[in-house]
ZAKOL-246595 format. One record per residue (C-alpha): residue number from 1; residue in three letters; x, y negated, z negated. Coordinates in nm, 2 decimals, decimal comma, padded with zeros to 4 digits. Each point is the difference from the previous one (the first is absolute). Example, Ala and Ser with C-alpha at 12.3 -4.5 7.8 and 13.67 -1.06 7.14 Angstrom:
// ZAKOL-246595
 num residu     px     py     pz
   1    ALA  01,23  00,45 -00,78
   2    SER  00,14 -00,34  00,07
//
This chain:
// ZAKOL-246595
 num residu     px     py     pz
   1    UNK -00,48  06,50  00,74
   2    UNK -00,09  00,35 -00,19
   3    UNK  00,12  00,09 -00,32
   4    UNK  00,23  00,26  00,15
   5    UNK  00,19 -00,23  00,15
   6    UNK  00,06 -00,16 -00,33
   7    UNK  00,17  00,33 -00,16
   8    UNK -00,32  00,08 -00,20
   9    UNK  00,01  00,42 -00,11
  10    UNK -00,21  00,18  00,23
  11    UNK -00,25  00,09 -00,33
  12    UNK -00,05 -00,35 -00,06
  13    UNK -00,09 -00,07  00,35
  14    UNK -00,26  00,23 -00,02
  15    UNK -00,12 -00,10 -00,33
  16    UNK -00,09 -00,33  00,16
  17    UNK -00,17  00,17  00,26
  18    UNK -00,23  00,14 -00,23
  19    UNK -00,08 -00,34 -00,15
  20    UNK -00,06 -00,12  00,36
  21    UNK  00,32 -00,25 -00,01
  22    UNK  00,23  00,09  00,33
  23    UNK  00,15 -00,33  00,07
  24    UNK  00,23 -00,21 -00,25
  25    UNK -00,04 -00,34 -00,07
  26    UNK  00,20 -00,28  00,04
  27    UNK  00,11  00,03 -00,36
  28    UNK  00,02  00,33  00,01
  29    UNK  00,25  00,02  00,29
  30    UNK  00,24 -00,29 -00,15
  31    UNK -00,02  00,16 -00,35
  32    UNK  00,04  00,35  00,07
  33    UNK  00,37 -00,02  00,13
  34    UNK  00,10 -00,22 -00,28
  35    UNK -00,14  00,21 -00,26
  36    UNK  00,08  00,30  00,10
  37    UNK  00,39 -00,12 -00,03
  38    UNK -00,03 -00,09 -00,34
  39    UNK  00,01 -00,40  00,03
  40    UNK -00,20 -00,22 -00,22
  41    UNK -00,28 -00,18  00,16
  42    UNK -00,31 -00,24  00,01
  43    UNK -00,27  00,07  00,21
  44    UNK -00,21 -00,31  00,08
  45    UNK -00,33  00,04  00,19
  46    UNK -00,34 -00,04  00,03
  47    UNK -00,26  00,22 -00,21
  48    UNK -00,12  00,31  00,20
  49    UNK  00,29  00,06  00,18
  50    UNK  00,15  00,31 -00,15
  51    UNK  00,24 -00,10 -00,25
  52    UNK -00,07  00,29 -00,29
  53    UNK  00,13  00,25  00,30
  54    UNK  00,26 -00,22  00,12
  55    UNK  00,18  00,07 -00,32
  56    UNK -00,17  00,38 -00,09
  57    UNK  00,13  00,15  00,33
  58    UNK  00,39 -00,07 -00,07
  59    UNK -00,04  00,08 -00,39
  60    UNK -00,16  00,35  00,10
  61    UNK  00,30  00,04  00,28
  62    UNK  00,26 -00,07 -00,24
  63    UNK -00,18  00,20 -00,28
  64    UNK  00,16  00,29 -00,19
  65    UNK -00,24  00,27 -00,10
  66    UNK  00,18  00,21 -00,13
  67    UNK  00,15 -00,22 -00,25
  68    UNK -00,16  00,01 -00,32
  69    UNK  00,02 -00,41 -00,08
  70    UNK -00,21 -00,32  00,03
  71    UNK  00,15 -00,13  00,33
  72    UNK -00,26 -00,28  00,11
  73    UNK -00,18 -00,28 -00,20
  74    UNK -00,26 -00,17  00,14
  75    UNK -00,15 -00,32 -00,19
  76    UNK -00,35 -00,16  00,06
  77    UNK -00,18 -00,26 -00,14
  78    UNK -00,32  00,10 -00,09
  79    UNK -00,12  00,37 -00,03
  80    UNK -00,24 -00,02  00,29
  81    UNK  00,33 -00,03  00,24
  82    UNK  00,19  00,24 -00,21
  83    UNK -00,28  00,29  00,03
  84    UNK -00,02 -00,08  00,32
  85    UNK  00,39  00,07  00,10
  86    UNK -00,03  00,29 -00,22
  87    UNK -00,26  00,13  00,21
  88    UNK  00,18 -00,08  00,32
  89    UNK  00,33  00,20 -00,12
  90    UNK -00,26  00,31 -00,10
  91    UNK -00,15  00,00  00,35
  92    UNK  00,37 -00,06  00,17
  93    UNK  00,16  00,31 -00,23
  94    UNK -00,34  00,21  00,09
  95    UNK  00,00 -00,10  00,38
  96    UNK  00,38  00,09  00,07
  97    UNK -00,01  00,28 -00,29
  98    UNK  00,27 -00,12 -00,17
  99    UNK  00,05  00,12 -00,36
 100    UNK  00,04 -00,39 -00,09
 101    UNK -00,17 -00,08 -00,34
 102    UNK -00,12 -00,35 -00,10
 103    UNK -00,14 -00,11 -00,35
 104    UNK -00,20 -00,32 -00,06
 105    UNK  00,11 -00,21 -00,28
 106    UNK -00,24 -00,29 -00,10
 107    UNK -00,18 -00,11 -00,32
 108    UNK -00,35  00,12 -00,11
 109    UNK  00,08  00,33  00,02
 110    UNK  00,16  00,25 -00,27
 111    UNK  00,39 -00,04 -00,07
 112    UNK  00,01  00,27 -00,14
 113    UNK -00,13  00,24  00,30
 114    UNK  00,27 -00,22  00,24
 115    UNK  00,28  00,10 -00,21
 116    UNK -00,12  00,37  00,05
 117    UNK -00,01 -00,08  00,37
 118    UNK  00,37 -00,18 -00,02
 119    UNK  00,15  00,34 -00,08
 120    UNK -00,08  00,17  00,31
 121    UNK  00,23 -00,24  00,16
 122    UNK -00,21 -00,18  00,24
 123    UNK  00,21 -00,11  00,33
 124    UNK -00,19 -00,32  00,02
 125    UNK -00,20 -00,17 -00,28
 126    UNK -00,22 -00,32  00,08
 127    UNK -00,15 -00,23 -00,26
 128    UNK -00,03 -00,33 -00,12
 129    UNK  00,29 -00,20 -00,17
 130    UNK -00,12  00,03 -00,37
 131    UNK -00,04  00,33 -00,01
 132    UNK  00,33  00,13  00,21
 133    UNK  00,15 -00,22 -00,18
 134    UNK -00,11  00,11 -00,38
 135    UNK  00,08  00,39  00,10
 136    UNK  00,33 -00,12  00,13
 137    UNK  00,08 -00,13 -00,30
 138    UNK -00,14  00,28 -00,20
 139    UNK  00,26  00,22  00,15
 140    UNK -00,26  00,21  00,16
 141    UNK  00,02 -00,12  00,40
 142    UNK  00,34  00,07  00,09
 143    UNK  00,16 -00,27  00,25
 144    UNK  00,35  00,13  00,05
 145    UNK -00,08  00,19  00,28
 146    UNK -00,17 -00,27  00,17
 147    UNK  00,09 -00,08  00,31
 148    UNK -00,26 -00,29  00,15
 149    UNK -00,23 -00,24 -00,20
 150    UNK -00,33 -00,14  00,23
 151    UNK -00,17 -00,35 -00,11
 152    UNK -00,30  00,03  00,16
 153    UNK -00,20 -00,35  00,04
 154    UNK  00,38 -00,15 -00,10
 155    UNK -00,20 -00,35  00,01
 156    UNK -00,23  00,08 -00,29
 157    UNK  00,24  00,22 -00,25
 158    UNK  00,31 -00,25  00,08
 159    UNK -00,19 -00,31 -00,22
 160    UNK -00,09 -00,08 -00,29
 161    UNK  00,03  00,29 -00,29
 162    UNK  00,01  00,26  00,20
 163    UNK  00,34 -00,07  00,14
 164    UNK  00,16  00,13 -00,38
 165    UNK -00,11  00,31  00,10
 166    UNK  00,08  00,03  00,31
 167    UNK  00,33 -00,10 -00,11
 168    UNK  00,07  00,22 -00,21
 169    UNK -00,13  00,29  00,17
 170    UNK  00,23 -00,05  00,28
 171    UNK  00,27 -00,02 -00,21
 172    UNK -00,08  00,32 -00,18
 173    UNK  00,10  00,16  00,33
 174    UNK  00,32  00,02  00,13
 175    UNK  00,19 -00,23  00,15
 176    UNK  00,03  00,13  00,33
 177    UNK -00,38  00,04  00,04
 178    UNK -00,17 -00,08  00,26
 179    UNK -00,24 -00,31 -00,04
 180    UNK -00,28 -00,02  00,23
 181    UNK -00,25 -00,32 -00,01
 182    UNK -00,31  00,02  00,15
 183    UNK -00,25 -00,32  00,05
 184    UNK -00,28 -00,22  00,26
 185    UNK  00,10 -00,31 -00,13
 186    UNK  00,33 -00,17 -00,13
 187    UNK  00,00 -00,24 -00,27
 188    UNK  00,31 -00,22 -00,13
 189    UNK  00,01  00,20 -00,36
 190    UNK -00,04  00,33  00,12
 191    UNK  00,26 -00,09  00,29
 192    UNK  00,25 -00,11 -00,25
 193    UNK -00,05  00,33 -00,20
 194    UNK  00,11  00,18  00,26
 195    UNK  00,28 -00,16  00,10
 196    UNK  00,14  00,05 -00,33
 197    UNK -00,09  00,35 -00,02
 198    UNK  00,15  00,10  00,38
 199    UNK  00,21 -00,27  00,10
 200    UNK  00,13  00,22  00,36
 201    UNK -00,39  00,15  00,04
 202    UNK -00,14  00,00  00,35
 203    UNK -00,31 -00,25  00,09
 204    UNK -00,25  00,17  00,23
 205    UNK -00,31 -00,16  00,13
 206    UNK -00,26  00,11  00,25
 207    UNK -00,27 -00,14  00,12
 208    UNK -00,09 -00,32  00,14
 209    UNK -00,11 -00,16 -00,28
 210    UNK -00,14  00,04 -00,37
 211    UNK -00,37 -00,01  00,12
 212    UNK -00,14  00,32  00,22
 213    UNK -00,16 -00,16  00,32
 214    UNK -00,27  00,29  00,00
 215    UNK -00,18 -00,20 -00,31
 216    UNK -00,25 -00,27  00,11
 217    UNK -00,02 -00,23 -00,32
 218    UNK -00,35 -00,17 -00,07
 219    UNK -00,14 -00,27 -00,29
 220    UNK -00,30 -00,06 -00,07
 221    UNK -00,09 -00,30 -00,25
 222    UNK -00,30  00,06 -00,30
 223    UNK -00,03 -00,17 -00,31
 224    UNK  00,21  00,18 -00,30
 225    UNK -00,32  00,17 -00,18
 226    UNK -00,14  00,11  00,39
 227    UNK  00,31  00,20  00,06
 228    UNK -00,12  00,35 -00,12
 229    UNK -00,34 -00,04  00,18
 230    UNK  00,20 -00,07  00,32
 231    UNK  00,23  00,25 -00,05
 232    UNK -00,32  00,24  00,00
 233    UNK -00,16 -00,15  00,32
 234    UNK  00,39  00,04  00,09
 235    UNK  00,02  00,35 -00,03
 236    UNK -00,34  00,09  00,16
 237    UNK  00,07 -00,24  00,34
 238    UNK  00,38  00,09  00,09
 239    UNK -00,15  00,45 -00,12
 240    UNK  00,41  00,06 -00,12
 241    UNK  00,08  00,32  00,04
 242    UNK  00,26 -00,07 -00,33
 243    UNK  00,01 -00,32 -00,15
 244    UNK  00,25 -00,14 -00,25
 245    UNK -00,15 -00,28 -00,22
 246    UNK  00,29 -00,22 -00,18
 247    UNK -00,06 -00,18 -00,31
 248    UNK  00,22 -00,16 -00,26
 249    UNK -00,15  00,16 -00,36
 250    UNK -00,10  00,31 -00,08
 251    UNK -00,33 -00,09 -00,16
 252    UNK -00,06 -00,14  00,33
 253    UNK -00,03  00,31  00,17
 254    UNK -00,18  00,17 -00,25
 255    UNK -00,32 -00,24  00,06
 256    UNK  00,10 -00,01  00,38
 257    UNK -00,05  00,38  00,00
 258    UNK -00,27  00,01 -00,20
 259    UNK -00,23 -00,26  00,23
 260    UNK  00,14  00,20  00,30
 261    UNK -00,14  00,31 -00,16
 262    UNK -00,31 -00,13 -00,09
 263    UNK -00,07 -00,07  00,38
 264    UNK  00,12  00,38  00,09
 265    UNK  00,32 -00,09  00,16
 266    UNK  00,25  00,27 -00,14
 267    UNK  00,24 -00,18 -00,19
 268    UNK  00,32  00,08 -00,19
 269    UNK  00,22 -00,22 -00,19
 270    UNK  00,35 -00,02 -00,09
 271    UNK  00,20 -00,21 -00,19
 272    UNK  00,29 -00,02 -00,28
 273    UNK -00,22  00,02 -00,31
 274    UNK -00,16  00,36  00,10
 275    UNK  00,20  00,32 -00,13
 276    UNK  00,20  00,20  00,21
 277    UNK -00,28  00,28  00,07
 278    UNK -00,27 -00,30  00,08
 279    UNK  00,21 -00,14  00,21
 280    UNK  00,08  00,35  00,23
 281    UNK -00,33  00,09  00,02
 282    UNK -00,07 -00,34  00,16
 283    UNK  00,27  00,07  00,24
 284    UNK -00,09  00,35  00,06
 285    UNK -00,38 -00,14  00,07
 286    UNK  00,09 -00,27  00,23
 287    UNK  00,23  00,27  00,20
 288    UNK -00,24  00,21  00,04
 289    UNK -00,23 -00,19  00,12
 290    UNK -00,25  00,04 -00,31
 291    UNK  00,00 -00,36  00,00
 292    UNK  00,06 -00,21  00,28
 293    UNK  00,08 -00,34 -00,21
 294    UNK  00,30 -00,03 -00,29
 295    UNK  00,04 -00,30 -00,24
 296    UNK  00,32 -00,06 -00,08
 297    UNK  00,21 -00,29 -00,19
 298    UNK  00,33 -00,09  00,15
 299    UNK  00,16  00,33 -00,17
 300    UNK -00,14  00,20  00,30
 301    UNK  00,12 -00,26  00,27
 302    UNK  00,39  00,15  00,02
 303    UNK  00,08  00,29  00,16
 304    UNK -00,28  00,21  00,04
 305    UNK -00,10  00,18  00,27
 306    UNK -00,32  00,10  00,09
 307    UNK -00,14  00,17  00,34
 308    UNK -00,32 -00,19  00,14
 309    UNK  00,01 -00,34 -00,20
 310    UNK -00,18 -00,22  00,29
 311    UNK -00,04 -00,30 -00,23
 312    UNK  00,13 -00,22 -00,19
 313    UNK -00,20 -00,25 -00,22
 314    UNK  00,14 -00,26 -00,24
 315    UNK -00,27 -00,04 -00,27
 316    UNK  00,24 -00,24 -00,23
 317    UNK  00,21 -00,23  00,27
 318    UNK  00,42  00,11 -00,07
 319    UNK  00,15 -00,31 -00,03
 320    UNK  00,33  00,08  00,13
 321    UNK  00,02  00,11  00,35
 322    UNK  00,25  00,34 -00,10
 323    UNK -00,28  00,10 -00,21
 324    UNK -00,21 -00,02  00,28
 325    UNK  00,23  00,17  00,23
 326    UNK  00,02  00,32 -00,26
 327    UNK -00,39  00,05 -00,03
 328    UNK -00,07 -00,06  00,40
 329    UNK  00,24  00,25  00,07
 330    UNK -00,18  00,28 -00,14
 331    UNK -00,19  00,01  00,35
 332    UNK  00,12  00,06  00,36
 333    UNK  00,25  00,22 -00,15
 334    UNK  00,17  00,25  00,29
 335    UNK -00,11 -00,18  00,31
 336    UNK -00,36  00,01 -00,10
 337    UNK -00,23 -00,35  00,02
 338    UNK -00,10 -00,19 -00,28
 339    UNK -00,22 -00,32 -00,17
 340    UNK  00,07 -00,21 -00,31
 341    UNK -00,25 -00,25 -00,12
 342    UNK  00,05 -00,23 -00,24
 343    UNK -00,30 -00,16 -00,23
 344    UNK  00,10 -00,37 -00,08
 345    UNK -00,20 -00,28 -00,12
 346    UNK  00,07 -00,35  00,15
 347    UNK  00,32 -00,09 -00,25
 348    UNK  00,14  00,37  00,07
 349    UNK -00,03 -00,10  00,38
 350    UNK  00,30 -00,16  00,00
 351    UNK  00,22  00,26 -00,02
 352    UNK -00,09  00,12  00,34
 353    UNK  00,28 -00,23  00,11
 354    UNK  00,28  00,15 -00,22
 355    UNK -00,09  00,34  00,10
 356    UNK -00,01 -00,09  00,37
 357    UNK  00,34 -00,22 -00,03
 358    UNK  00,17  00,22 -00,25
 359    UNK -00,10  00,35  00,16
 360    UNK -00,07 -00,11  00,39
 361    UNK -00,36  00,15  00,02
 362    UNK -00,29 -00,11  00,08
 363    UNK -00,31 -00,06 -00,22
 364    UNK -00,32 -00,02  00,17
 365    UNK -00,31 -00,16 -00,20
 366    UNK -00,30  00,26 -00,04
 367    UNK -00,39 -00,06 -00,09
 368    UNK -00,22  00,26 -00,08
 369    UNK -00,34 -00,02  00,18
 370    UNK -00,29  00,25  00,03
 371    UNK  00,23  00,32 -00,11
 372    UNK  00,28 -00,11  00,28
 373    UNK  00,35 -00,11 -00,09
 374    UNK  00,00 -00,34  00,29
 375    UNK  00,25 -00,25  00,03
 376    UNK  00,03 -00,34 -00,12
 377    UNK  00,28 -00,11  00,12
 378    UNK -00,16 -00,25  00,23
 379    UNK -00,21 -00,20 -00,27
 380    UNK  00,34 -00,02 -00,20
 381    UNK  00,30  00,00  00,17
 382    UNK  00,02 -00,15  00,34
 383    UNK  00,21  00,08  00,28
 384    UNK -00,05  00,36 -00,09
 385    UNK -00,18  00,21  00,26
 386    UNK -00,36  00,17 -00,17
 387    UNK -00,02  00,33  00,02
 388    UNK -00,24  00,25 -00,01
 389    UNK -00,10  00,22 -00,31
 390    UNK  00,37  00,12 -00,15
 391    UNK  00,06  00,38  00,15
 392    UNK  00,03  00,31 -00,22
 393    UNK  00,30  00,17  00,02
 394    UNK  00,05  00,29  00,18
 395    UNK  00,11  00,26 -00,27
 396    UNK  00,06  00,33 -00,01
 397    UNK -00,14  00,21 -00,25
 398    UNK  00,18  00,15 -00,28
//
């Protein structure tokens, strides 16, 4: 199917183009129609699989540009995300040329300078939930005018004390807003949320299941105190052309980066204690290609997208198999091939199972030997056919 015949503008078909997107997705072509006629929705599936556009393409269709009003909220959970939809809207507006303006709202930056902003009446104003929420209530975002509310990564900002927020964002809007839920995973709380927020919304999954079948998952098993030393030898055997390196704490990465450095691998690192401008520069790095290896705690695993991440390694072991299913999925993204590899020591092994059982993948056991990435799946776990040195995934470059 083509956008076209999914009622998508003209402009906005050719602003794909230029992005080098000409098909939709299968999210894409269930949301689209529901969107576009107003309904309240939850799109369900996989990470990768286009679901920023899937609600961006019916918001800009049912835009009005030449009203001078808010009309669009969109709600992220970390700024990473949030910048990163921001960016998408620019590029969309630019693409199509369409007089849309977008503002980002999130914290770190001046309030002052975003109240400025507010007054030229942005059409579409992204953020996180602290800081749309504080202007709201500041009188300085408008909401009346309001017509559809996004929960990006519904499963993360739908728990826990964010859901206040979200809450009361949602009902600073009207009541005939549009609410539009956006996640890769589904869990109980956030489920409920939602119910209670749009009892009559529409459920929309695509996909065959929560786990992209272009990632090829890997463990290896070191002692605790070897794991950075492996991660090295790691690095230089599987040559990533972007590599994603997922621990739990942020003083963690700092001393992961820094041995990483000291062995001239280029190495950024990003995680929730860094301010906001340390944080984009290590974004803006790892894009570019400036460094080819980003350390991140779990606040990079949801929702970003980056072009080019080949790998996947799990320096600290997740211990619960969605948290393991958000930081994998920042490879293989749009069709492209991917490898995650897990470090675990012997105790840490265990949780192969639950991944395997709970996510329906694979794990294959890995051994580093003479700068090669072999398998060891025959020493360990029989009935398993051994295979020859894990491949590298054919990628594209950015």
């Amino acid at each position: 199917m083509a956008f076209a015949e999914l009622d998508l503008r003209a402009e906005l078909v050719l602003a794909l183009a230029k992005q080098h997107i000409t098909e939709p997705t299968p999210i894409q072509v269930a949301a689209l129609p529901v969107l576009m006629a107003g309904k309240d929705a939850y799109l369900n599936a996989e990470t990768g699989t286009g679901k920023t556009l899937a609600y961006l393409l019916p918001i800009f269709c049912r835009l009005d540009v030449a009203k001078q009003a808010t009309q669009v909220v969109i709600v992220a959970p970390t700024h990473e995300l949030a910048i990163q939809i921001q960016r998408q809207c620019c590029d969309l507006a630019q693409n199509a040329g369409y007089p849309i303006r977008s503002l980002l709202l999130i914290g770190g930056t001046a309030l002052d300078r975003q109240i400025d902003k507010l007054k030229q009446k942005p059409h579409i104003v992204v953020g996180s939930p602290g800081r749309i929420l504080e202007l709201i209530r500041m009188g300085r975002l408008k909401t009346q005018g309001v017509w559809s509310v996004v929960i990006d990564e519904a499963d993360r900002l739908l728990i826990h004390e964010s859901l206040p927020a979200v809450r009361a964002i949602i009902q600073g809007a009207p009541r005939t807003c549009q609410l539009i839920f956006a996640s890769a995973t589904e869990q109980r709380e956030s489920a409920e949320a939602i119910a209670a927020l749009a009892p009559d919304l529409v459920l929309l999954r695509a996909g065959a299941g929560p786990v992209n079948e272009n990632i090829e998952h890997l463990y290896l098993v070191c002692e605790e105190r070897d794991k950075p030393e492996q991660l090295r030898k790691l690095l230089h055997a599987l040559r990533p052309e972007r590599a994603m390196v997922f621990v739990h704490r942020g003083e963690t990465a700092e001393r992961v980066a820094a041995r990483l450095a000291h062995h001239k691998i280029p190495v950024a690192d990003l995680h929730a204690a860094r301010d906001k401008r340390d944080r984009k520069r290590a974004m803006d790095d790892f894009r570019s290609g400036e460094v080819r290896v980003l350390i991140a705690s779990d606040v990079g695993a949801h929702g970003l997208d980056i072009k080019g991440v080949t790998h996947i390694v799990n320096l600290d072991v997740p211990t619960q198999s969605k948290a393991y299913l958000h930081r994998v999925g920042r490879t293989a993204r749009a069709g492209e091939k991917g490898q995650a590899v897990t470090l675990m020591t012997a105790d840490e092994a265990r949780l192969v199972r639950r991944y395997e059982s709970e996510l329906g993948i694979v794990m294959h056991h890995v051994r580093l030997r003479e700068g090669r990435v072999i398998s060891a799946d025959a020493d360990t776990r029989p009935g398993r056919t051994q295979r020859d040195q894990p491949r590298r995934p054919a990628t594209k470059r950015a």
